[in-house]
N, C-alpha and C positions, 0 to 999 in steps of 0.2 A: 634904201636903194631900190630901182624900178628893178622889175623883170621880164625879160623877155620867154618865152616858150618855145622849144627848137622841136618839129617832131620831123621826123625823117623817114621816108619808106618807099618800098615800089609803088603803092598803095593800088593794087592793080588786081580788083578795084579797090577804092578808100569805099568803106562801109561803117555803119554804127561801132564797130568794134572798134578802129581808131577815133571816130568824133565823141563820144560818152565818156572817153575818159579824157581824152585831151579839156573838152569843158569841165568837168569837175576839178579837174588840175589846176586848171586857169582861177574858177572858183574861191578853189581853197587857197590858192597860192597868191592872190590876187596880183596876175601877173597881165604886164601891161597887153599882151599880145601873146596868141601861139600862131607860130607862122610852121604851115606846112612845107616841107623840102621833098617833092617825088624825085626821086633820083633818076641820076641815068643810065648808070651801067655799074649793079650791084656787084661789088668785089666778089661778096663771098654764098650766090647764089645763082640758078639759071637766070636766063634772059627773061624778063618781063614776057608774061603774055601777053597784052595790050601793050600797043605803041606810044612812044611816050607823050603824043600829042592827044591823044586820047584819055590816058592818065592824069594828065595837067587838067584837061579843061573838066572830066570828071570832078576831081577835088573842087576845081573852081568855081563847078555847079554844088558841090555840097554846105560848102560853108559862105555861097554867098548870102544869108539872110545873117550870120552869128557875128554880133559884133564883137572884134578881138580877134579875129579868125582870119590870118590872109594869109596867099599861097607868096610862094616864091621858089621863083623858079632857074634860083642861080645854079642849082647841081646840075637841070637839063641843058642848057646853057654851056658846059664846060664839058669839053670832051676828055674820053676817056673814067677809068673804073672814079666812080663815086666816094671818096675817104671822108669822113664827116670831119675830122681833124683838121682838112685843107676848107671846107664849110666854115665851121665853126673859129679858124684864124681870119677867112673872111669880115663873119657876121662882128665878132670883134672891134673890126676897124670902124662895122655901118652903127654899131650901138656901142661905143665905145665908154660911155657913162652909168650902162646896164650891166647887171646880171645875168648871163645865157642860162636857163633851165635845161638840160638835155633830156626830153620824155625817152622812157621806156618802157617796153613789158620786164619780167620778171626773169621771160626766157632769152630775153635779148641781153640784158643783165648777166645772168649767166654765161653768157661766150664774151662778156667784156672784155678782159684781159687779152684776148686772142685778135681785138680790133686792133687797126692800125695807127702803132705809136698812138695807146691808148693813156698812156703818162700825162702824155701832150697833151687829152682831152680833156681831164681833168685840171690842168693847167690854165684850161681855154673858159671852161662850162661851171655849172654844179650837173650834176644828174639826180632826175628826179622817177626814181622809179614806183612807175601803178602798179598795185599789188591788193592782194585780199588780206587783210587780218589771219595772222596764224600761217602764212605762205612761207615757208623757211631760207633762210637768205643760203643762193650757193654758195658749194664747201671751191675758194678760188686756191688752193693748197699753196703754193709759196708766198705767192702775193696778199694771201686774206690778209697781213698787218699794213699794208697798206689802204685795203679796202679797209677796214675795219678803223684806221686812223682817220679816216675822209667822213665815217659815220655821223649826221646830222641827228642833234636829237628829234629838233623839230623845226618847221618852217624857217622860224625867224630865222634861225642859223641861216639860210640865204642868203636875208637882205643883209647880213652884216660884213658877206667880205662879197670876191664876184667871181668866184671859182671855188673849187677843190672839195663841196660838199655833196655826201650822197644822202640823200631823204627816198624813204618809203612810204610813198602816200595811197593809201588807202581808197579806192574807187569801184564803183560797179563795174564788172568783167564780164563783156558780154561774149559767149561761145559765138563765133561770127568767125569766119577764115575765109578770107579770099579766094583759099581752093577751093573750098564747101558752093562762094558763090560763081565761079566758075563752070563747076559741077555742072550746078544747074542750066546754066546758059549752054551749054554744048547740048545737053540731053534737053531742052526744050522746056526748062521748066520755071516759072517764075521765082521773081529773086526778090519781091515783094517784102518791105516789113525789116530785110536786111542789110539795105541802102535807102539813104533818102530818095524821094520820090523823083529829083531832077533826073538824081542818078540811074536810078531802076529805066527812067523812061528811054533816054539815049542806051543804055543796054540793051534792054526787049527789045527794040524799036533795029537795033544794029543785026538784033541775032534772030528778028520776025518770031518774036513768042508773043 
């Protein structure tokens, strides 16, 4: 069975910290596509610093050279709070023959349970969590037998059904945070080296560094 790659975020800005593992994911998982989803109005966090027309075409200046790599921009598109559940019943219908991947961190992982009608999600996806070797899986106290039922040993487990599995895959984790690069652009200082070069340039160029 093909797979598709869901990743999702403010991405504000999208920097090496989301592209380095989304590619190694793709990689190892040899999945037909990861399509980036910048949201629009994150449920369970403040407002975006960048607007979200700014946010889009960022992303769509990063991954324009990776092949596998496309934006989409159905969550900016739909008004109102961003549920990746109402996404992901979506993307369903457009790849209806695939396997959705649901990328995430480790710490995103960890407030799982707490997303909405996250039953449903798994219903819809597999999730595929980036993680380092030896990183301990959170303690989700009522629900772990459930988590712990969805446990994927390893990849294949994917391709054989098109939902309900969670895989821990192992990938470079780059220290990179959006607030870190933020930081720097209000206080005047280059963002060099922690965004691709498209990216860096429309920043500096926006904030006259």
């Amino acid at each position: 069975m093909k797979l598709t790659g869901i990743l999702g975020g403010t991405f504000d800005p999208v920097h090496y910290g989301h592209l380095r593992p989304a590619l190694e994911i793709m990689q190892a998982l040899q999945l037909e596509q990861v399509r980036f989803l910048p949201n629009n109005e994150p449920p369970h966090r403040a407002a975006p610093f960048l607007d979200k027309d700014t946010r889009c075409q960022l992303v769509e200046l990063a991954i324009a050279d990776v092949p596998g790599f496309e934006l989409d921009q159905r969550e900016l598109l739909r008004a109102g709070p961003s549920y990746m559940v109402d996404t992901l019943a979506e993307l369903k219908k457009d790849y209806p023959d695939q396997g959705l991947c649901l990328i995430m961190g480790m710490d995103a992982f960890g407030g799982f349970t707490r997303w909405h009608r996250w039953q449903s999600i798994l219903e819809l996806c597999h999730l595929v969590i980036a993680t380092r070797p030896g990183v301990p899986i959170p303690d989700f106290a009522a629900d772990q037998p459930l988590i712990d039922a969805a446990m994927a040993g390893d990849a294949a487990a994917l391709s054989r059904s098109q939902q309900g599995q969670i895989l821990l895959q192992s990938v470079t984790l780059l220290d990179i945070s959006a607030t870190r690069i933020r930081q720097c652009l209000l206080s005047g200082q280059s963002i060099r080296y922690l965004v691709p070069e498209p990216v860096r340039e429309q920043l500096e160029n926006r904030y006259a560094i």
